[in-house]
C-alpha positions in Angstrom: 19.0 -34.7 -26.1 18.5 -31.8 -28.2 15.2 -31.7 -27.1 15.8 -31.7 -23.3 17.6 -28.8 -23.7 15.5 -26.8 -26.3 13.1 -27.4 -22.7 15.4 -26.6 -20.0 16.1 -23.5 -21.9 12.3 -22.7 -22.4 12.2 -23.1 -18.9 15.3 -20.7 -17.8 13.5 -18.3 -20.4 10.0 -18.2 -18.6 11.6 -17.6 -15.7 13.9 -14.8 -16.6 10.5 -13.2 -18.3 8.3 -14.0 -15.1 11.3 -12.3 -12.8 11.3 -9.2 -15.1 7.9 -8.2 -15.3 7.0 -9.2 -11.7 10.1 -6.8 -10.7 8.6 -4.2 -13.5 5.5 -4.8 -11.9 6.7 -3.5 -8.5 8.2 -0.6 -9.9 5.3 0.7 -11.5 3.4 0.7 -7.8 6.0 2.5 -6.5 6.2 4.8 -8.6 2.0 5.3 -8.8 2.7 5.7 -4.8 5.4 8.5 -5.4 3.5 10.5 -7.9 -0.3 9.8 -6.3 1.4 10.9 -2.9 2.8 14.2 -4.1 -0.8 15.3 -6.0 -2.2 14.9 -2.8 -0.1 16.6 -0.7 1.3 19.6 -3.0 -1.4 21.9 -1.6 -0.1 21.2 1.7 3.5 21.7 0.7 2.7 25.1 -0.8 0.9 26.3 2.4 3.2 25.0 5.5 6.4 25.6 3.1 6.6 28.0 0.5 4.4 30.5 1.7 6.1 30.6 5.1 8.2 32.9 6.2 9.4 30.2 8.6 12.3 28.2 7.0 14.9 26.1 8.5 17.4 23.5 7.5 14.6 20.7 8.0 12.9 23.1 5.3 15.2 23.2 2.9 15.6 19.3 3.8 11.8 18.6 3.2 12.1 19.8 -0.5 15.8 18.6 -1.6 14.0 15.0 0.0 10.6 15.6 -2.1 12.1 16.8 -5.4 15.2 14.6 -5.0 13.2 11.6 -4.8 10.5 12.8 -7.7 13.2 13.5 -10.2 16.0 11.2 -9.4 13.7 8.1 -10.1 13.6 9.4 -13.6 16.5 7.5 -14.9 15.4 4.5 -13.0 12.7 4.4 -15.5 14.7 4.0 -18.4 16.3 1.0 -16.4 13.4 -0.7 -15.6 11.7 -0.2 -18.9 14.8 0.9 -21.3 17.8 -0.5 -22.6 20.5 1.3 -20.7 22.3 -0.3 -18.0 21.9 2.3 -14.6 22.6 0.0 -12.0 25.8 2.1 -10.7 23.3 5.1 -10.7 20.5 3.1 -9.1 22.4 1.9 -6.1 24.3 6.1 -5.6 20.8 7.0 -5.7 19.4 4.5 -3.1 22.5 5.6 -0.6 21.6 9.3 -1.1 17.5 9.0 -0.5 18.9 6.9 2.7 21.2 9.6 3.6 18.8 12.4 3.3 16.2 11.3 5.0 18.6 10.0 7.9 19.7 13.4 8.2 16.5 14.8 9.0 15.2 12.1 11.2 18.7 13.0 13.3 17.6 16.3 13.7 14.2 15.3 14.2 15.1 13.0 17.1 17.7 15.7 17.9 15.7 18.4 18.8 12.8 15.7 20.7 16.1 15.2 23.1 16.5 18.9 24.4 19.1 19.5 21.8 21.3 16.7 24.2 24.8 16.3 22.9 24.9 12.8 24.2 21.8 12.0 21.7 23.5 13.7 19.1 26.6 11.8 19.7 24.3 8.4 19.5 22.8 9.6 16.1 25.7 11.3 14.6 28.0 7.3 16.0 24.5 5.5 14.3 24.1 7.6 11.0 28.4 7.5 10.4 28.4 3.7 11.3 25.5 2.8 8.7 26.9 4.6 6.0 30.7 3.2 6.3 28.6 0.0 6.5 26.7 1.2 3.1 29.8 2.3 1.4 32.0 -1.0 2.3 29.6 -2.9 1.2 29.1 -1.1 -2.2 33.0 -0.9 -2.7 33.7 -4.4 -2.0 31.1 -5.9 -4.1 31.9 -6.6 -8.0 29.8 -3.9 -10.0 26.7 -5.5 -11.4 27.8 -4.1 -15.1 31.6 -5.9 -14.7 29.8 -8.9 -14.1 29.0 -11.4 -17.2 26.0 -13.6 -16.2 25.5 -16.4 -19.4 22.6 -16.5 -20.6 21.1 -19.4 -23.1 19.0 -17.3 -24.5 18.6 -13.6 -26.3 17.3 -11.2 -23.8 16.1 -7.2 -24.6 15.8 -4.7 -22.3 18.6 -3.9 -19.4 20.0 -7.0 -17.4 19.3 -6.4 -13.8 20.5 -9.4 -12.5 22.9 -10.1 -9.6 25.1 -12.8 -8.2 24.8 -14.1 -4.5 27.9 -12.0 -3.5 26.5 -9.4 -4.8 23.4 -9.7 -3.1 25.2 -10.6 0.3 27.2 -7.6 0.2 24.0 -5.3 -0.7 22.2 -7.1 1.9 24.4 -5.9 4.3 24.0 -2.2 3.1 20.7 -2.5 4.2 21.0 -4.1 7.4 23.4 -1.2 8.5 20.3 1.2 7.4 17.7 -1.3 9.3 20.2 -0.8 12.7 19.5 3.2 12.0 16.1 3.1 11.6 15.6 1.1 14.8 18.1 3.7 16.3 15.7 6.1 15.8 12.6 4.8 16.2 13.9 3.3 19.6 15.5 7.0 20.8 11.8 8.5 19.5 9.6 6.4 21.5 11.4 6.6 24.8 11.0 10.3 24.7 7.4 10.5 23.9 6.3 8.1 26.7 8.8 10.3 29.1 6.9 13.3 27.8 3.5 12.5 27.5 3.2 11.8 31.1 3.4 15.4 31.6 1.4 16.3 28.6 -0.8 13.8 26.3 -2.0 14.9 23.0 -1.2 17.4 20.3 2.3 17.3 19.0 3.6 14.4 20.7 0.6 12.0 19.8 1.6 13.3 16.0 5.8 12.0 17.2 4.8 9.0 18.2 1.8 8.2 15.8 4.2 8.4 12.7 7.0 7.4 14.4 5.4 3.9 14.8 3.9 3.8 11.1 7.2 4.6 9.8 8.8 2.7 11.4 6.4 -0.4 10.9 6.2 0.2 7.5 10.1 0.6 7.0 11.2 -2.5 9.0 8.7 -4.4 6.5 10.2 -3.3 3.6 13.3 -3.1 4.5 13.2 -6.8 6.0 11.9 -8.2 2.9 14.0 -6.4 0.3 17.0 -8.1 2.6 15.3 -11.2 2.1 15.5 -10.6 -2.0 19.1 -10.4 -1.6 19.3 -13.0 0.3 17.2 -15.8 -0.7 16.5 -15.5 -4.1 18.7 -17.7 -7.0 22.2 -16.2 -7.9 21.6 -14.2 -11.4 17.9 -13.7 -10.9 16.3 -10.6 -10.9 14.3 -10.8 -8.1 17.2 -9.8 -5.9 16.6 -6.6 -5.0 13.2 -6.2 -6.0 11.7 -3.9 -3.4 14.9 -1.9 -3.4 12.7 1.2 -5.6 9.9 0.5 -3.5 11.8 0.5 -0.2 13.1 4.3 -1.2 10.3 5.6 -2.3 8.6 4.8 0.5 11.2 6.2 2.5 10.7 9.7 0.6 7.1 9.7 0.7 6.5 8.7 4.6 9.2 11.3 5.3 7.7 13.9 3.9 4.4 12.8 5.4 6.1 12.8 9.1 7.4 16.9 8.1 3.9 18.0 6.9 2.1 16.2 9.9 4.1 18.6 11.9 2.8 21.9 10.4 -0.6 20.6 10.2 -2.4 22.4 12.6 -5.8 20.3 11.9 -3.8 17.2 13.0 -3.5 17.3 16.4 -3.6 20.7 19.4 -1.9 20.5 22.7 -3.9 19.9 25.7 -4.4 23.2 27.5 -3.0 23.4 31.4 -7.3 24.4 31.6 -8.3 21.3 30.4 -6.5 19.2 32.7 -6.2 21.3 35.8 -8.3 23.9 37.5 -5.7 26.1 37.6 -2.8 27.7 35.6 0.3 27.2 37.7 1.1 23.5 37.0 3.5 21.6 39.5 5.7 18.6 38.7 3.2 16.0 38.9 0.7 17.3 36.6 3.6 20.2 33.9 3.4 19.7 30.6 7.5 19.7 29.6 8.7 21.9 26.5 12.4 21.7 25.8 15.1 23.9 23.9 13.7 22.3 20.4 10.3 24.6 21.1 11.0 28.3 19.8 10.2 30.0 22.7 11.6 27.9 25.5 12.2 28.4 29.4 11.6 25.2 30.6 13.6 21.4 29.8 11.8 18.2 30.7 14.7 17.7 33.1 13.2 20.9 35.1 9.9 19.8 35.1 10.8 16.8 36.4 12.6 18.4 39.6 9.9 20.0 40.5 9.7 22.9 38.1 6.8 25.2 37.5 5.3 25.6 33.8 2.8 28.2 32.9 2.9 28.5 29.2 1.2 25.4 27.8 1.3 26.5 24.5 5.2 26.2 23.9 5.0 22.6 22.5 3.2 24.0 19.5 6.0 25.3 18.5 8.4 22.4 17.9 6.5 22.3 14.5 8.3 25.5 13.5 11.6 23.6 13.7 10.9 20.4 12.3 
């Protein structure tokens, strides 16, 4: 008998070890991807941010978003790899990345909408609706450090296990930011078809472009860090694996969709020239710029009733806003 369970504990042993490195193992490449991403984009940062005279809230956004994530995942270390127990601060911090960078995709989607009050009402009904989802789901749930998991065997190193109504209630957290994502990405896409009828290229091809890799790449990892949650045995520590990776992507690919847009070398609005012999462009063939371009006159809406355009270059400057 004795025997049996000197094995079955063995066994609950090598898995608890396999479960903590593989989810060490993830952390580490997110945090590679964090750190690797900033070196190669800090000369960028310096020259569309800090030396610019330009600065709005999605400025001041960009670099509470960059230097949030770079320093808050500090103390995540120390869980992953430490002793101390910070799954409290772990899931504050994965609510505030989310909430950041939902901000600025609301003004981002915001200002692709003509400044509309009925797409702000959408986003501002979306972003309120996923966090009361995100902070129900966190208040109602046991805290991970209340809860007393037995263990047959001595462990080192900070217990990041959770129980299935734990992971349930989590799960849903992340659903609720899923539903906002796809919010977004759905409003974004709409409005860049609409637009690019009237005029393909430059900034919109850049609006569209990372929409869809962020997007792509956010549904992923959001999907399968819900399935963590989900799936995974009650007290393991696979449940929530990807819930680092998922922010950190969020942070990076955030950043990336800001400095995209100040990147002149990424993309140039067509010219009215290069489409049409002449300068005065009619409804079937306008270009639209809206109220989110610094030096508007003309909204999509005008263009499409028939309204004349002869400043091409206006779109260009949506990338001074966002």
């Amino acid at each position: 008998m004795s025997s049996v369970v000197s094995q079955s504990v063995r066994d609950a042993a090598e898995y608890w070890a396999s479960t903590v490195r593989t989810d060490s193992y993830i952390t580490v490449v997110a945090f590679t991807i964090l750190y690797y991403d900033f070196a190669l984009t800090v000369v960028s940062e310096i020259e569309f941010f800090w030396t610019s005279a330009n600065w709005s809230i999605i400025s001041v956004l960009f670099v509470v978003n960059r230097y949030f994530g770079l320093l808050g995942t500090v103390p995540l270390g120390f869980e992953y790899f430490g002793t101390p127990s910070e799954q409290t601060y772990h899931q504050a911090f994965a609510i505030a990345t989310q909430a950041i960078v939902a901000i600025m995709l609301v003004i981002r989607t915001y200002a692709l909408y003509d400044r509309s009050k009925r797409i702000l009402a959408v986003l501002i009904v979306a972003h309120v609706g996923g966090a009361i989802g995100c902070l129900v789901a966190m208040l109602t749930t046991k805290s991970p450090n209340a809860t007393n998991i037995p263990l047959p065997f001595t462990t080192s190193g900070c217990d990041l296990s959770l129980t299935n109504a734990q992971g349930l209630h989590i799960a849903f957290a992340w659903i609720a930011m899923l539903w906002f994502d796809s919010t977004i990405f759905t409003l974004t896409l709409v409005q860049t078809i609409r637009m690019r009828r009237y005029f393909p290229g430059g900034i919109l091809e850049k609006l569209l472009r990372d929409g869809t890799i962020y997007f792509g790449i956010m549904v992923a990892s959001n999907v399968s860090n819900i399935v963590t949650f989900l799936a995974t045995p009650s007290g393991s520590n696979l449940k929530g694996l990807e819930t680092t990776f998922t922010n950190v992507l969020s942070t990076t690919l955030t950043s990336r969709l800001i400095l995209n847009l100040r990147d002149p070398t990424l993309g140039r609005p067509r010219r009215a020239s290069e489409t049409q012999p002449t300068t005065t462009l009619t409804s079937t063939a306008a270009p639209p710029t809206s109220s989110y371009m610094m030096s508007t006159r003309y909204t999509l809406t005008h263009i499409e009733a028939g309204g004349v355009l002869t400043n091409t270059e206006d779109i260009s400057a949506v990338s001074t806003m966002v």
